[in-house]
TIPA-403727 format. One record per atom (N, C-alpha, C): residue in one letter; x, y, z. Coordinates in steps of 0.2 Angstrom, whole numbers, plus 5000, padded with zeros to 4 digits. Each point is the difference from the previous one (the first is absolute). Example, Ala and Ser with C-alpha at 12.3 -4.5 7.8 and 13.67 -1.06 7.14 Angstrom:
BEGIN
A506649725039A499650065000A500450065000S499850054996S500450065001S499650055003
% end
This chain:
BEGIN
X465240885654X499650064997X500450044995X500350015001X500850054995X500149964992X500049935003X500249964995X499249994993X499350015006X499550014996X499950054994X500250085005X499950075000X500549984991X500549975000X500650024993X499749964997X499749935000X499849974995X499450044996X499850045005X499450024996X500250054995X500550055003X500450074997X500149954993X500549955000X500249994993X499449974997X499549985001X499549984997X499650044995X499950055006X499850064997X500550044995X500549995000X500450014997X500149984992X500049924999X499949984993X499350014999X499350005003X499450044997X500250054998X500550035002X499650094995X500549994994X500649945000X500249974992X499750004996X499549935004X499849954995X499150044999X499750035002X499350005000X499950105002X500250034997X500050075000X499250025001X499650055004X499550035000X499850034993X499249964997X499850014993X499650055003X499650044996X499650044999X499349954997X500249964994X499749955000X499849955006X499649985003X500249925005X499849974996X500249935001X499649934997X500049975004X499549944995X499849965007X500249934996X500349975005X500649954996X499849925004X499449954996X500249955003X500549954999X500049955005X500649945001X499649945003X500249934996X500049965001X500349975001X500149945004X500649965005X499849955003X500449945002X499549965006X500350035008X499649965003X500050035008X500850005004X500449964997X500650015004X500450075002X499850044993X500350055002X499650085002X499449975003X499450035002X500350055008X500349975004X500250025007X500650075000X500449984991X500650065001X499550064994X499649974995X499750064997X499850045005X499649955003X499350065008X500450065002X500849985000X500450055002X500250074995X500049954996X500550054996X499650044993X499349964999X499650054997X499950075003X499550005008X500050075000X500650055000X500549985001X500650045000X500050034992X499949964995X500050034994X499350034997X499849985002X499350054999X500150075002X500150015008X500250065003X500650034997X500649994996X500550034997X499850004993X499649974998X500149994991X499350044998X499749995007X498950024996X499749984996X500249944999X499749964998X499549955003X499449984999X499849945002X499949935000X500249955002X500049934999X499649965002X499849984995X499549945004X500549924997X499849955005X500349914999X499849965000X500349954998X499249935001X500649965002X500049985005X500649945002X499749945003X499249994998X499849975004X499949924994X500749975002X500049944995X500849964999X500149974994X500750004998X500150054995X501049985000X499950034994X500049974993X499949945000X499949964994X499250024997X499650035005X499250004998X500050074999X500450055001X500250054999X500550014992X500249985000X500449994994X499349994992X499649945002X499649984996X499550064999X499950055008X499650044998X500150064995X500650004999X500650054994X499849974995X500249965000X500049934993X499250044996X499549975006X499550004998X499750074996X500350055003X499850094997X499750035004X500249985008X499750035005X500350075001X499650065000X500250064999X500650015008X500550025000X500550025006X500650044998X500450015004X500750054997X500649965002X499849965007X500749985001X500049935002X500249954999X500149945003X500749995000X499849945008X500649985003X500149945001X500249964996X500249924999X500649985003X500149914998X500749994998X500250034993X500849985001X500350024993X499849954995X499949965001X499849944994X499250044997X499650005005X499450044996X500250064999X500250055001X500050064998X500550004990X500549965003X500249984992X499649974996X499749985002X499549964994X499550065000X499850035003X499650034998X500150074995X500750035004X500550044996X500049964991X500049934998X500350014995X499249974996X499349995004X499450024996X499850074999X500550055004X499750074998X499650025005X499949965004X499650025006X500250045007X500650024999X500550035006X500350044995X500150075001X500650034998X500750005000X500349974993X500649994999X500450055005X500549985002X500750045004X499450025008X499350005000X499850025008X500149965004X500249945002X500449985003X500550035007X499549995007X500649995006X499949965005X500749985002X500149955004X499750005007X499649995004X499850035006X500449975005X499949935003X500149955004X499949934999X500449975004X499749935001X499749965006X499849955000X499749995007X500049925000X500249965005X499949934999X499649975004X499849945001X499749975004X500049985005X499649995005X500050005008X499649955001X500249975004X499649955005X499750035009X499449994999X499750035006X499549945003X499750055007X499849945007X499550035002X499649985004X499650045001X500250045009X499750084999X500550025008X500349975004X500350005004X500249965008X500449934997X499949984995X500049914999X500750015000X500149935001X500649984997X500549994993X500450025000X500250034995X500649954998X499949964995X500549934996X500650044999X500449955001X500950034994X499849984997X500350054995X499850004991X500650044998X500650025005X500650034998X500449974994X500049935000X500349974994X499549954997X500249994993X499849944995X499749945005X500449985004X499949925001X499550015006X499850075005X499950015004X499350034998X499950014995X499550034998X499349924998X500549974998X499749944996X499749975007X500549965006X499849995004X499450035004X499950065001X499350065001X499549964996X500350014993X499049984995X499949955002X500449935001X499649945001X499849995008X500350055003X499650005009X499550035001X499950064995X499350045000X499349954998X499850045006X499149934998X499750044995X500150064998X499550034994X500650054998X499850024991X500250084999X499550024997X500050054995X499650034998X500150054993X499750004997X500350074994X499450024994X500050034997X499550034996X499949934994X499650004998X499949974993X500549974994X500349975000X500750024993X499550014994X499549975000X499549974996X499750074997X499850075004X500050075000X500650044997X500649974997X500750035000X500350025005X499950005009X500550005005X500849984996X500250065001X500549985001X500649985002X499950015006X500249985007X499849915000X499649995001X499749945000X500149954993X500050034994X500549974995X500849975000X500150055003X500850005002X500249945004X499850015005X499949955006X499749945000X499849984994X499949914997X500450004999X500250034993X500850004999X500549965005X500150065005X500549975006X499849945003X499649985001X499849955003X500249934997X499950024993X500149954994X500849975001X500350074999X500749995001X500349965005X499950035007X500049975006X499949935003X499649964992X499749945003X499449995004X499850065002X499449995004X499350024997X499950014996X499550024996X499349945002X500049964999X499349945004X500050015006X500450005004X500150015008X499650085003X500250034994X499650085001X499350004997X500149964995X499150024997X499649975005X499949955004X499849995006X499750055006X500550045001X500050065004X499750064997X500049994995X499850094995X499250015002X500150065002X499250025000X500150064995X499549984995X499850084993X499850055001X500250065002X499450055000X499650034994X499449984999X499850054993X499750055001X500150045006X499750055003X500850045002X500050074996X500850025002X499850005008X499550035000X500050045009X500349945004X500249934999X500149965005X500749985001X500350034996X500949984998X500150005007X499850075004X500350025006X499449995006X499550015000X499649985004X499749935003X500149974995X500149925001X500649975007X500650034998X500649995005X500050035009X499550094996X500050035006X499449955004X499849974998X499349975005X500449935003X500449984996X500449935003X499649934997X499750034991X499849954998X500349944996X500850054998X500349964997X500650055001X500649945003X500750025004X500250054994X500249984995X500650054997X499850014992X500350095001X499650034993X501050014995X499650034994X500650014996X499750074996X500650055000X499550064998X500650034998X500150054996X500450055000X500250055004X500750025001X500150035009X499750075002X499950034994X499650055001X499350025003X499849914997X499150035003X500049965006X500649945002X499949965007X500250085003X500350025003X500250055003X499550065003X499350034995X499450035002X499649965000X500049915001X499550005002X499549995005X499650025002X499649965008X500349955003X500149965005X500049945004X500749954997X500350024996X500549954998X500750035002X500449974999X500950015002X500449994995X500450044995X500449944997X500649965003X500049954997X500649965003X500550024997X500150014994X500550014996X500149994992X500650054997X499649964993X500549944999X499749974993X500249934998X500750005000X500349945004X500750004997X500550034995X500450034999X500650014995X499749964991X500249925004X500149974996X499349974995X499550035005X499249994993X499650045001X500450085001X499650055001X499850034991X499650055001X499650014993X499950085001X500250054996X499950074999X499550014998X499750044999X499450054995X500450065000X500450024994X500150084999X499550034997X499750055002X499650045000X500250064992X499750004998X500050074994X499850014996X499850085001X499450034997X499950024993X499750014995X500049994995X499450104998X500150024994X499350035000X499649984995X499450005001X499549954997X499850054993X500149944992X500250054994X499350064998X499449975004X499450064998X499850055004X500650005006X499950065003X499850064999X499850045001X499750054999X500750065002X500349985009X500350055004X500649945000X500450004994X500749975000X500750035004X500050084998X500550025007X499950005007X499350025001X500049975010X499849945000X500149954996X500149945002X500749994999X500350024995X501049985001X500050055007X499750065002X500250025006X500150005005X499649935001X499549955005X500649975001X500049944995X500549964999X500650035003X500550054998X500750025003X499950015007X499550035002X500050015006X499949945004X499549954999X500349945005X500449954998X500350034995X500849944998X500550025002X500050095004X500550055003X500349965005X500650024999X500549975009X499750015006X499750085000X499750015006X499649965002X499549994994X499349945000X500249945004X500749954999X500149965001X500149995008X499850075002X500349985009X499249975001X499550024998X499349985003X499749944995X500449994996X499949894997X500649975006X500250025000X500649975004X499549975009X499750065003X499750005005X499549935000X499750004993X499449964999X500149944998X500749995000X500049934997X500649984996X499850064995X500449974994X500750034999X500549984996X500650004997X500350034995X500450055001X500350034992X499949974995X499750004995X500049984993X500949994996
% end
């Protein structure tokens, strides 16, 4: 409890740095995909309540579909990408140069449905041995930009096993199944970013991928170039890229950037 109590003193701490009480409020949206939907939940109203600002999000997607909604001239203040998109977007002018922060990273997980049995997947060879014993997996669309499930042909490619899995693959084209599909026990093992296995209903993760074919997503945040409300959204920005910030990504999943 003490250890809760301090985290939240410095947290509140770097809010009254980074996001000072306006006279002004704004109202500051943010787009993102869902991975980092479980540590925003937290750490928006923290910043609303010190900054007085209000936030609304849309994390309901990727962030490649998010990206394009930028691209496209969808009106927002702040998006949260990879670094590959945010630079690209950064050098069409569509991000504000130097608004750039690092937030987190988060890698990939292999998950079961509750109770079940749970494969080694601790090493490379161990992991391999699991795909080809599992009677099904499952994962989103690659076909939709998953990219989780893009990746993951990848390795499979590598690994030699790539025919041997396309056998076993079940597609979701409904996101609602990535996770509910496994929780029901209709196909043994999911692949998902460690962040959203961890909230989800009825699943467990096993672990994430191996050292040796594991895959980051760094997180960071960008302000979007026709915002309206560009300082409370760099103020946005500091505040969940803050040190303190990083005790409650750390909780959820994810990894210092």
């Amino acid at each position: 409890m003490m250890r809760n109590w301090r985290a939240l003193a410095v947290l509140c701490f770097f809010v009254g740095l980074a996001a000072p009480k306006s006279a002004a409020a704004a109202e500051i949206k943010i787009l993102s995909g869902s991975a980092i939907e479980p540590a925003m939940a937290e750490l928006i109203p923290k910043f609303e309540q010190a900054a007085g600002h209000k936030v609304n999000f849309d994390f309901d997607g990727t962030i490649g579909g998010m990206t394009d909604r930028v691209r496209n001239g969808e009106v927002a203040d702040v998006l949260i990408a990879s670094a590959s998109q945010i630079s690209m977007l950064e050098k069409e002018a569509k991000i504000v140069a130097g608004s750039r922060a690092d937030i987190a990273k988060v890698g990939i997980g292999v998950f079961v449905r509750k109770g079940a049995p749970k494969p080694d997947i601790g090493f490379v060879d161990a992991f391999k041995r699991a795909m080809l014993a599992a009677k099904s997996i499952g994962w989103n669309d690659p076909a939709a930009g998953a990219p989780v499930s893009i990746y993951m042909l990848g390795v499979f490619e590598r690994l030699g096993i790539a025919e041997e899995m396309k056998r076993k693959t079940v597609t979701f084209t409904r996101r609602s199944e990535r996770f509910a599909a496994i929780a029901r026990g209709d196909v043994e093992i999911g692949f998902n970013q460690i962040s959203e296995i961890i909230t989800a209903p009825g699943v467990e993760l096993v672990g994430p991928l191996p050292a040796g074919i594991q895959n980051y997503t760094l997180f960071i945040g960008g302000v979007v170039a026709t915002s309206k409300e560009q300082e409370a959204a760099k103020a946005l920005l500091r505040f969940v890229s803050s040190p303190a910030a990083q005790a409650i990504w750390t909780a959820k999943g994810f990894e210092q950037p």
